[in-house]
Backbone bond lengths (Angstrom), bond angles and torsions (degrees), N, CA, C in turn:
res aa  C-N    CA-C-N  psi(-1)  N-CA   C-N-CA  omega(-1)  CA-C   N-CA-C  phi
1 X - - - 1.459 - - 1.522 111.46 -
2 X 1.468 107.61 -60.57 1.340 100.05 161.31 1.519 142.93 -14.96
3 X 1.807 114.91 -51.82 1.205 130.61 -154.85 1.291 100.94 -88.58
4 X 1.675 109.87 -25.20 1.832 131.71 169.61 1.391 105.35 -46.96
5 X 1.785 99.22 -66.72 1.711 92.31 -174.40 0.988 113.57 -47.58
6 X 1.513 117.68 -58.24 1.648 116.47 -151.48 1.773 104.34 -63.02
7 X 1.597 127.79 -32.38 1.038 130.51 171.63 1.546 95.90 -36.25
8 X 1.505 118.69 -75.74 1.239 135.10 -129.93 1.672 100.78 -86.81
9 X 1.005 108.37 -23.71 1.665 105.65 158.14 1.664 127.28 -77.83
10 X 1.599 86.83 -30.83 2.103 85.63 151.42 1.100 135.76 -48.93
11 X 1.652 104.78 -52.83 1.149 111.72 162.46 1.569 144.36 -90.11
12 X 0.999 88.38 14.88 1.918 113.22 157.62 1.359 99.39 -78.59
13 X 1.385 130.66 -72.59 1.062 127.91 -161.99 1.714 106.22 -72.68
14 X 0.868 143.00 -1.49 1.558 133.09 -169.93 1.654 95.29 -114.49
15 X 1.396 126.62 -18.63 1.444 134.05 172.26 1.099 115.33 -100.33
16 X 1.531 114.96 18.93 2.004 113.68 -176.05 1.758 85.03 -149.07
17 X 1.581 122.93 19.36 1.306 109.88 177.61 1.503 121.33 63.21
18 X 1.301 128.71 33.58 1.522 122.71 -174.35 0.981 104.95 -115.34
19 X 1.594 114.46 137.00 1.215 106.25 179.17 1.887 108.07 -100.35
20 X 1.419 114.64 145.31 1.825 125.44 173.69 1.246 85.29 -33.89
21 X 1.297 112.57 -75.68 1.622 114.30 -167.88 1.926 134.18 -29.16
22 X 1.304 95.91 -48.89 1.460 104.79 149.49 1.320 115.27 -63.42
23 X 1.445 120.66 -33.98 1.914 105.65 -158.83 1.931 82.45 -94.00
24 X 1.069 137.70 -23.60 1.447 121.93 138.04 1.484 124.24 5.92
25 X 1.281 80.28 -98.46 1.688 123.63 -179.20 1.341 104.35 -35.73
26 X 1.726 108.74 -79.98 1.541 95.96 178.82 1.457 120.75 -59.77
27 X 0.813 137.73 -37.24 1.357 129.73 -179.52 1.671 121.13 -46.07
28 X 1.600 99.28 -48.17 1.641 111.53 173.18 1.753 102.53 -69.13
29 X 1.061 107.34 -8.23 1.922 90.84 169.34 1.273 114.23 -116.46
30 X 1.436 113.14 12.06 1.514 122.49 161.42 1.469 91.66 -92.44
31 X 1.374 136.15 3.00 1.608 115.84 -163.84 1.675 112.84 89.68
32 X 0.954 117.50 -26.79 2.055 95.29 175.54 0.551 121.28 -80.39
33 X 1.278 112.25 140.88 1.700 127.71 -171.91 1.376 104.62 -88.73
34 X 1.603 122.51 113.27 1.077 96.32 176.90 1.976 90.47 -152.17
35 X 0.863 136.45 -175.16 1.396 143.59 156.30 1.571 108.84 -118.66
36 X 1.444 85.00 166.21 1.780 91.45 -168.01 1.908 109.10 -86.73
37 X 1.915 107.52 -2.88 1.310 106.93 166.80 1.438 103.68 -81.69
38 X 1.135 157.04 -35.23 1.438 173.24 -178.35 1.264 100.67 -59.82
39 X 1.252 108.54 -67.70 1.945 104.66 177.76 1.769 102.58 -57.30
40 X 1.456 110.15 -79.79 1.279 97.87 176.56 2.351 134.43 -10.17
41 X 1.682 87.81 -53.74 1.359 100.64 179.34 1.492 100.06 -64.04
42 X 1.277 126.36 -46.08 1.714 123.62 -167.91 1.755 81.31 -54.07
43 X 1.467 110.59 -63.86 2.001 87.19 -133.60 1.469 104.13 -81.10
44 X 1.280 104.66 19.76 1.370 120.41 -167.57 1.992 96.55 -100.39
45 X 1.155 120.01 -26.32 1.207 138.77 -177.95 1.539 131.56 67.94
46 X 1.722 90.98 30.43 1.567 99.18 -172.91 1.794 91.16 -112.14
47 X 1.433 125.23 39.52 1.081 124.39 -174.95 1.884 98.33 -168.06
48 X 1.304 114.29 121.51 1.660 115.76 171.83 1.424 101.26 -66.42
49 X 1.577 85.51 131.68 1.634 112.11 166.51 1.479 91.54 -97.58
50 X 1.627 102.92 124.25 1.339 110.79 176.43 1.735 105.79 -97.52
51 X 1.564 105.19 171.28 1.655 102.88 173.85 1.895 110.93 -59.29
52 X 1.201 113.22 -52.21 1.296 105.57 -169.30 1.791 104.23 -58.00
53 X 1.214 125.05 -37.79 1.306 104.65 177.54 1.511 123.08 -48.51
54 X 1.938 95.80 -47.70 1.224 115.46 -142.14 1.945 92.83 -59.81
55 X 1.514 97.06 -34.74 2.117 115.87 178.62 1.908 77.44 -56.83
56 X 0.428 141.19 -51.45 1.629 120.53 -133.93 1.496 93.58 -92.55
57 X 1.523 140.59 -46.64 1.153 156.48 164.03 1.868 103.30 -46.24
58 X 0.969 121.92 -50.64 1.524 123.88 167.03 1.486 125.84 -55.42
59 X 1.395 103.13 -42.78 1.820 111.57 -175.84 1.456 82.04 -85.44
60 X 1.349 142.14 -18.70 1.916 101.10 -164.57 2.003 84.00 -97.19
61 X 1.164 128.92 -22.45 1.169 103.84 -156.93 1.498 88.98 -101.63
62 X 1.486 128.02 25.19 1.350 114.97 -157.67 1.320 141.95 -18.02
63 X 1.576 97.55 111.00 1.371 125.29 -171.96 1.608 99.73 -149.65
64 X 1.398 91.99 161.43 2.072 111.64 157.45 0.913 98.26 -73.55
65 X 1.697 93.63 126.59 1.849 103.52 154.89 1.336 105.43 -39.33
66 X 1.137 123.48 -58.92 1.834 126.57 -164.88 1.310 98.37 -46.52
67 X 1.372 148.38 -44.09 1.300 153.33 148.06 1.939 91.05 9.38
68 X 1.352 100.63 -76.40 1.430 115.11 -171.45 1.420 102.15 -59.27
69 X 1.037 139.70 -29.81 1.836 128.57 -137.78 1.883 101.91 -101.55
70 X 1.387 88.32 6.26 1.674 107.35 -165.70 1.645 100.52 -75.06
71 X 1.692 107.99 164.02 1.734 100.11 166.83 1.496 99.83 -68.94
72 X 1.619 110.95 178.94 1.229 111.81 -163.37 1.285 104.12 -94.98
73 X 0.991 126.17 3.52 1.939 142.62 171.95 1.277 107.63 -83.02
74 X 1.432 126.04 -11.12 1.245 139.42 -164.22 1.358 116.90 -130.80
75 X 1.454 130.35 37.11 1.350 133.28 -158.98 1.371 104.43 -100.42
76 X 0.935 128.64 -51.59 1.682 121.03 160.16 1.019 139.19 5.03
77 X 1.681 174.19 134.60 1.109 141.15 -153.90 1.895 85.10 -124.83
78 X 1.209 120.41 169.14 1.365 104.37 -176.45 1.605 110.05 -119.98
79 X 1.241 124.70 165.50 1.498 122.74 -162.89 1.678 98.62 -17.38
80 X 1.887 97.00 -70.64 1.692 110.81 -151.88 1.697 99.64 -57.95
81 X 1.386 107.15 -44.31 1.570 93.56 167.87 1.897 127.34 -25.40
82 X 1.692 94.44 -63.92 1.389 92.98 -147.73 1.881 95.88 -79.56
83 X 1.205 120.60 -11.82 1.573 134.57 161.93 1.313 98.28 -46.87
């Protein structure tokens, strides 16, 4: 399930134009420590996306986790979502 999210937040971000590099960025000015090889490896799924990331990855791009928990045909968040 894990390797789902992190897929499916890849492809959130590569279908809404974002670049890792920005979701980087914000993250290190929320405080996580993270590098942009580290993120890469999470959504890449050769690295666990843990819950506290996965919270921290949700508040910067604000969205529902459930956003993620969707099939992967279904990654989109929908109007009431992104409200």
């Amino acid at each position: 399930m894990i390797i789902i999210v992190a897929t499916l937040i890849k492809a959130y971000l590569e279908e809404n134009g974002i670049k890792q590099n920005w979701l980087v960025d914000k993250l290190r000015e929320n405080g996580v420590r993270i590098s942009p090889s580290k993120l890469s490896a999470i959504l890449n799924g050769t690295r666990p996306l843990w819950a506290d990331m996965l919270a921290e990855i949700v508040k910067v791009l604000k969205v529902d986790a459930n956003v993620f928990m969707k099939s992967k045909a279904s990654c989109r968040p929908s109007q009431s979502e992104v409200q």
